[in-house]
C-alpha positions in Angstrom: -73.3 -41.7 -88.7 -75.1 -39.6 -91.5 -77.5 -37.2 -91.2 -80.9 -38.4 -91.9 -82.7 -37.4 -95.0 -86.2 -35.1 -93.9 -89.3 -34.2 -95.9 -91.0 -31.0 -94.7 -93.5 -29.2 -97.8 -92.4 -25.9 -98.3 -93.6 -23.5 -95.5 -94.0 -20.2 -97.3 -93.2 -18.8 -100.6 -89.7 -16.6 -100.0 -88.5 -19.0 -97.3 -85.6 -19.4 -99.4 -84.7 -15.5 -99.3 -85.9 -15.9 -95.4 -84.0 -18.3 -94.8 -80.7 -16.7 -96.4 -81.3 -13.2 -94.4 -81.3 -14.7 -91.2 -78.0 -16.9 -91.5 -76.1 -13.7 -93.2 -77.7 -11.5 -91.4 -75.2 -12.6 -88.4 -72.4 -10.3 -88.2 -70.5 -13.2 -86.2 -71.4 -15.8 -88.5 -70.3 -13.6 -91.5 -66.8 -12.7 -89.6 -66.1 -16.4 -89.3 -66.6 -16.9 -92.4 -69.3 -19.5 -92.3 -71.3 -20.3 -96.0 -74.2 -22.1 -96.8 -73.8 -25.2 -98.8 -77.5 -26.1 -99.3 -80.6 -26.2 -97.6 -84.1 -26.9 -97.7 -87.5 -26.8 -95.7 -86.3 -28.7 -91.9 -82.6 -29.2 -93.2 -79.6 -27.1 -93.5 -75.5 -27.7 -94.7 -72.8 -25.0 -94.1 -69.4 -25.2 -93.7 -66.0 -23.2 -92.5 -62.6 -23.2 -94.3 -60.1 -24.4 -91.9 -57.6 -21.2 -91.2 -55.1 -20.4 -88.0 -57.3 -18.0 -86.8 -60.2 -20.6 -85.4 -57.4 -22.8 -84.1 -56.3 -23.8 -80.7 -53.4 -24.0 -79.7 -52.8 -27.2 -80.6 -53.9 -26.9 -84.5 -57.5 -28.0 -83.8 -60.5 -26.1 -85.1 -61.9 -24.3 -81.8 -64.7 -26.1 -80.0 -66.4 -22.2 -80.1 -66.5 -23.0 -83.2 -67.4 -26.2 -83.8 -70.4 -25.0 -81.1 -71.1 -22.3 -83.6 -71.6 -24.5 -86.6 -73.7 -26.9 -84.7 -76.2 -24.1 -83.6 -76.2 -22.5 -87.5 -77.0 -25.5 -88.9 -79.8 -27.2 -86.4 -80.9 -23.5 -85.8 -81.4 -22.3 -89.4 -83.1 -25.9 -90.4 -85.2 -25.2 -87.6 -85.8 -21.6 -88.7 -86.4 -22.5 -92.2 -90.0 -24.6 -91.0 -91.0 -20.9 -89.2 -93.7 -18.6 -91.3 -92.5 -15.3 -92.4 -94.7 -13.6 -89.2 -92.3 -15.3 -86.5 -88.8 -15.2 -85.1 -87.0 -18.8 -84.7 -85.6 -18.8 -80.7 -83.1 -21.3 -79.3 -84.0 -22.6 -75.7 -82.2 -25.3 -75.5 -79.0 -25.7 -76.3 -76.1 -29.7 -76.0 -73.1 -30.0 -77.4 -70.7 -33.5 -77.9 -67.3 -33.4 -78.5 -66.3 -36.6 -80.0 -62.7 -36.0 -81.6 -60.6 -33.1 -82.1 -61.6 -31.2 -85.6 -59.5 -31.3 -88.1 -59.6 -30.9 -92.0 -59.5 -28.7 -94.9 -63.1 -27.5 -93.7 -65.7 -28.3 -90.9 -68.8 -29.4 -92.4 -71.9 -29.4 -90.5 -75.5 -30.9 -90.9 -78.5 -29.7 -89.2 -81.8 -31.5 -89.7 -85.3 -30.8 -87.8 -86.0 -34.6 -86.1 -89.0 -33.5 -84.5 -91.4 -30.6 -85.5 -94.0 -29.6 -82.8 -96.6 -27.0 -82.7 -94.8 -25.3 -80.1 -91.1 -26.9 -80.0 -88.9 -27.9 -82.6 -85.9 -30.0 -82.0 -82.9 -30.4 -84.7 -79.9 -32.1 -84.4 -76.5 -31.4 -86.3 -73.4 -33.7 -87.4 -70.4 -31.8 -87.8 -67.9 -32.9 -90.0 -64.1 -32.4 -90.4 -63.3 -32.9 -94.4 -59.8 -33.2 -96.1 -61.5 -34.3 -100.2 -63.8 -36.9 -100.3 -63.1 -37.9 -96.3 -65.0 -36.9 -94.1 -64.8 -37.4 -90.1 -67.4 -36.7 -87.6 -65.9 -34.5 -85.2 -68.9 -33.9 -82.7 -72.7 -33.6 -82.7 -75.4 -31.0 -81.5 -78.9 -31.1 -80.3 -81.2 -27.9 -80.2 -84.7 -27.0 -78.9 -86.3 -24.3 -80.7 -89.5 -22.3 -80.5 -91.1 -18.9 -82.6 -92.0 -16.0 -81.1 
């Protein structure tokens, strides 16, 4: 399954800086090494290089982790459709394991399905890659609001 395409205008002028100073600004997200790939106003693609250290013990990349990448992306897409004047909050928070993640890296795409005045809700497809293969290893689902 791919991750749908969305159209959202752009919310604010500096989203993109915004945008980039809430992902980094993570000190966990920046010692796991997670990067931005692209994003855009509702949607967001990051991904992890694949390393021993967030393995199991059997050679998978950790569900922790796989959790983490789920939340970044669906969170940060959500976070991206928030003016400059508000703080994006998780309240809800589902994760599906569907295969054990492996790859070269773990790609994950999060996309806002439905934006609300109050709520949004984003969903993310997380990927494992080795080149041009890629196999969805799980998917997330996350309720936002802005305080």
């Amino acid at each position: 399954m791919k991750a749908p395409d969305v159209d959202y205008p752009v919310p604010f002028d500096g989203y993109r800086e915004r945008t980039e100073g809430l992902f980094y600004g993570m000190p966990f997200v920046n010692y796991l090494g997670i990067k931005i790939i692209e994003f855009g106003p509702g949607w967001l693609d990051c991904q992890i290089e694949n390393r021993i250290e967030i393995q199991q013990q059997n050679g998978y990349v950790h569900a922790g982790v796989i959790a983490t990448m789920a939340d970044m992306s669906a969170g940060i897409a959500g976070a991206t459709l928030v003016d400059e004047t508000r703080n994006p909050l998780s309240v809800g928070f589902n994760i599906a394991l569907l295969r054990p993640a492996l790859g070269e890296r773990i790609i994950a795409r999060g996309r806002v399905v439905k934006r609300g005045k109050q709520i949004n809700l984003a969903e993310s497809w997380i990927y494992g890659v080795t080149g041009e293969s890629e196999k969805l290893v799980a998917r997330g689902y996350l309720t936002m609001t802005a305080v």
